[in-house]
Each structure stands twice: as structure tokens, then as C-alpha cells.
C-alpha positions as CSV (number, residue, x, y, z in Angstrom):
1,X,-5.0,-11.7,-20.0
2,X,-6.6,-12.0,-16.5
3,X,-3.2,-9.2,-15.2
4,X,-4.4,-7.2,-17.9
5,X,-7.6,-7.2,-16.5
6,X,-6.6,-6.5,-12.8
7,X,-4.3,-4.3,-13.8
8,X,-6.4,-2.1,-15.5
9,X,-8.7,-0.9,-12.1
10,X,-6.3,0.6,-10.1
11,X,-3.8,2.7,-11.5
12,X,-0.5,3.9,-9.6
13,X,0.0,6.8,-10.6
14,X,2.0,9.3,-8.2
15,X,0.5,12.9,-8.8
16,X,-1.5,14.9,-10.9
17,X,-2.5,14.7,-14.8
18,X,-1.5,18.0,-16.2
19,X,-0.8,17.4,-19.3
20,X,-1.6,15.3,-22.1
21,X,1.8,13.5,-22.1
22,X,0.8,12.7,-18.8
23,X,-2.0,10.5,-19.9
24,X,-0.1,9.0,-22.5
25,X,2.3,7.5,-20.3
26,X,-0.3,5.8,-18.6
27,X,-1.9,4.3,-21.8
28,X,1.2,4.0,-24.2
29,X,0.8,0.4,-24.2
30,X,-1.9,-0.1,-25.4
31,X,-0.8,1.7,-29.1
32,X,1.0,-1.9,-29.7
33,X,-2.9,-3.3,-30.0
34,X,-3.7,-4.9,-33.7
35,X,-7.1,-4.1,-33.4
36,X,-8.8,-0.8,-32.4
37,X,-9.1,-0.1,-28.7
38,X,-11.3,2.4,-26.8
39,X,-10.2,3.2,-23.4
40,X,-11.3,5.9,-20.4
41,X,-9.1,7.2,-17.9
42,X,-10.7,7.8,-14.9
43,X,-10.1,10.9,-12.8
44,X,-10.7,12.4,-9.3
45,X,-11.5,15.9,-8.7
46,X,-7.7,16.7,-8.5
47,X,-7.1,15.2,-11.8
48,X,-5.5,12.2,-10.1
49,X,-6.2,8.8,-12.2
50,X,-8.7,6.5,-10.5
51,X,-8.4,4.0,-13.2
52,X,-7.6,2.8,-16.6
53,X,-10.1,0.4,-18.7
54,X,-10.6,-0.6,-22.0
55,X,-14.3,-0.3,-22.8
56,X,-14.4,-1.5,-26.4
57,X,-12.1,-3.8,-28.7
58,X,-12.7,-3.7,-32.3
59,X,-11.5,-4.5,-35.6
60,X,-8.3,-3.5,-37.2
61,X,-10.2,0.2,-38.0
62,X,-12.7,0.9,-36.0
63,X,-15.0,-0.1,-32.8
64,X,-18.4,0.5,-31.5
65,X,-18.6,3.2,-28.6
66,X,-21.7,4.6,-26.4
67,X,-21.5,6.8,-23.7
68,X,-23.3,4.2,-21.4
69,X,-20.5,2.1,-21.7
70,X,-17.7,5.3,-21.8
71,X,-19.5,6.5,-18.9
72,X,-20.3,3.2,-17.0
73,X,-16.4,3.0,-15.0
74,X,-16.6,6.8,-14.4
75,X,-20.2,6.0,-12.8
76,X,-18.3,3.2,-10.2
77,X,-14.9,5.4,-9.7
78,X,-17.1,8.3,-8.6
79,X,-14.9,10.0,-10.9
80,X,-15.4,13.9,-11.4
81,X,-13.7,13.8,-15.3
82,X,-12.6,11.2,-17.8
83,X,-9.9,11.3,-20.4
84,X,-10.9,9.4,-23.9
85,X,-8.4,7.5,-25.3
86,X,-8.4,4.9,-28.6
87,X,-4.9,3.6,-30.8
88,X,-4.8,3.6,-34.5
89,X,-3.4,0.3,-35.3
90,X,-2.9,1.7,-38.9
91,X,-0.3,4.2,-37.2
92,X,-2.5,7.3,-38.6
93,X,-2.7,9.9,-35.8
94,X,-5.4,11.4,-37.3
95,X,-9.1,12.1,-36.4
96,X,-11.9,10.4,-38.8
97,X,-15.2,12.3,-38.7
98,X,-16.0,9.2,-36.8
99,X,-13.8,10.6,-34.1
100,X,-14.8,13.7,-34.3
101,X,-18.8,12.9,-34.3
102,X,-18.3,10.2,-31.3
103,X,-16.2,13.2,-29.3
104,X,-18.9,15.8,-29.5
105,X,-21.4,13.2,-28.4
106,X,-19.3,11.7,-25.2
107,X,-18.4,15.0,-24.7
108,X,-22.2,16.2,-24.8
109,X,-23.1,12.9,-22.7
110,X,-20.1,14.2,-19.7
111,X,-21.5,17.4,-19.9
112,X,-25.6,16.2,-19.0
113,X,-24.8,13.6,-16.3
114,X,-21.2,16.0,-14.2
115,X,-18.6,14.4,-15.7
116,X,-16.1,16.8,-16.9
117,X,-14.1,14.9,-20.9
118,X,-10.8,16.5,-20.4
119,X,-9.4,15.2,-23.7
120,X,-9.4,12.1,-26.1
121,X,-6.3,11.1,-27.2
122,X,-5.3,9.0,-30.4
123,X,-2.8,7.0,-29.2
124,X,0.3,5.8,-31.3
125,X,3.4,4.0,-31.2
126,X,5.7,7.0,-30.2
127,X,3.3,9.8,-30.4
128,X,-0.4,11.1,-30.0
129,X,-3.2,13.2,-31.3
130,X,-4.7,15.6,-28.6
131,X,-8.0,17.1,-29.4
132,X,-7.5,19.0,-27.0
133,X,-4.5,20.4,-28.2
134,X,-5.7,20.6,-31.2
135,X,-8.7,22.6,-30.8
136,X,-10.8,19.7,-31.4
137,X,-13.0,19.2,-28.3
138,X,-16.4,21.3,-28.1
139,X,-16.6,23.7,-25.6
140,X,-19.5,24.4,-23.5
141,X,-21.3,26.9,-26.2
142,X,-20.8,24.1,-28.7
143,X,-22.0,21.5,-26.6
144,X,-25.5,23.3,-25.6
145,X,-26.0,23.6,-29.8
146,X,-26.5,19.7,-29.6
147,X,-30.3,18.9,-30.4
148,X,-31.7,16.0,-28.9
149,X,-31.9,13.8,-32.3
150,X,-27.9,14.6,-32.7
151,X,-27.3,13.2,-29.6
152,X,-29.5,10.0,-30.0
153,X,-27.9,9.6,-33.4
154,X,-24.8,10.2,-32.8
155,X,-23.9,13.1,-35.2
């Protein structure tokens, strides 16, 4: 456990993410967790990795995520963007409007303090789910429709 740890603040990584299938070669491992993980891939202002951490470990189906925890490692990086990433241990690739809701509101939360969500990815065993490439994530339009009491909540 303690290489996992140390493992997880540096990350070489030669080049730029420009791609989702970028990022999921860096976190690809951790799709073999039993329960849910949440993790944040930290970015430069070239869109080189600074780091990957998990944030959050759940239960077999969900975990507990707020941006001051999301946002915390970005904070210490100096990192200029994030990518979100979480595994299914069910093997479902697909979004919950858990997902969804906690998205828009770390995407909101990136948006208010400078640092830029490029995607979230839900991680799987041999493949992911880009909300990105999917259309999913809110764009900036979308994110200045957020009333305060969404964002507090979490809607």
C-alpha cells in the first residue's frame, strides 16, 4: 500500500494528454478496484500530467465526492486543469444521474476557482466512458445557468 501511495504523486508520463485514451492508460489500473474509486489527474498548462491521486474510496457502488477534496491536489500541483476519473466495479460504463449531477458541480467548482475539468472518465476493465466524448460535460453557457443553491446542494 505505502508504493501505491508514493506512486501516486508523481506521474511519468512522457508527453502530452491529447486524448482520452491517453488518460486511461495512466489510470487503467485502478478499474481492477472492488470498491468505487474517485481519482483526479492533475495537469499543467500543456496538458502534461502533474499527478495521479485517488481522492475517495467507497463502497462496491458509490462514494462520497466534494470539490474541496477533488480540487485540493490540483490546489498543491499548481495545476491549470484536472481530468475526473472513477471505475465501476459492477463493470457498467455508464453514467448514473449521480455522475452526471457530481460532474456539473466539479465542473462548475473548476470553472469559479481557474481550473479548467477536461473530462471524467468511467473507467473499466478494458474500456471507458468519456463525457466528454459523449457530449456529457457542461460547457461554459451551461455552467453560468448554475444558481448558487444548485451548487451548494449538489444538483
Amino acid at each position: 500500500m505505502l508504493y501505491e501511495i508514493v506512486s501516486e504523486r508523481k506521474v511519468a508520463y512522457a508527453g502530452k494528454i491529447q486524448n482520452p485514451d491517453d488518460i486511461y492508460d495512466l489510470v487503467k489500473r485502478y478499474a481492477q478496484a472492488k470498491k468505487e474509486q474517485f481519482i483526479v489527474v492533475t495537469l499543467n498548462s500543456v496538458h502534461e500530467p502533474l499527478s495521479v491521486r485517488i481522492v475517495t474510496t467507497g463502497l462496491i457502488n458509490r462514494t462520497i465526492i466534494h470539490p474541496r477534496e477533488v480540487f485540493y491536489p490540483a490546489i498543491q500541483d499548481l495545476a491549470t486543469a484536472v481530468v475526473l476519473c472513477h471505475n465501476h466495479p459492477s463493470g457498467d460504463l455508464e453514467p448514473s444521474n449521480e455522475d452526471k449531477g457530481i460532474t456539473n458541480r466539479l465542473v462548475a467548482a473548476g470553472h469559479i476557482i481557474g481550473v479548467n475539468v477536461l473530462d471524467h472518465l468511467i473507467i473499466g476493465k478494458s474500456e471507458y466512458f468519456s463525457f466528454r466524448k459523449n457530449g456529457c460535460l457542461p460547457e461554459d453557457d451551461e455552467i453560468l445557468k448554475f444558481t448558487l443553491k444548485d451548487f451548494l446542494e449538489g444538483t
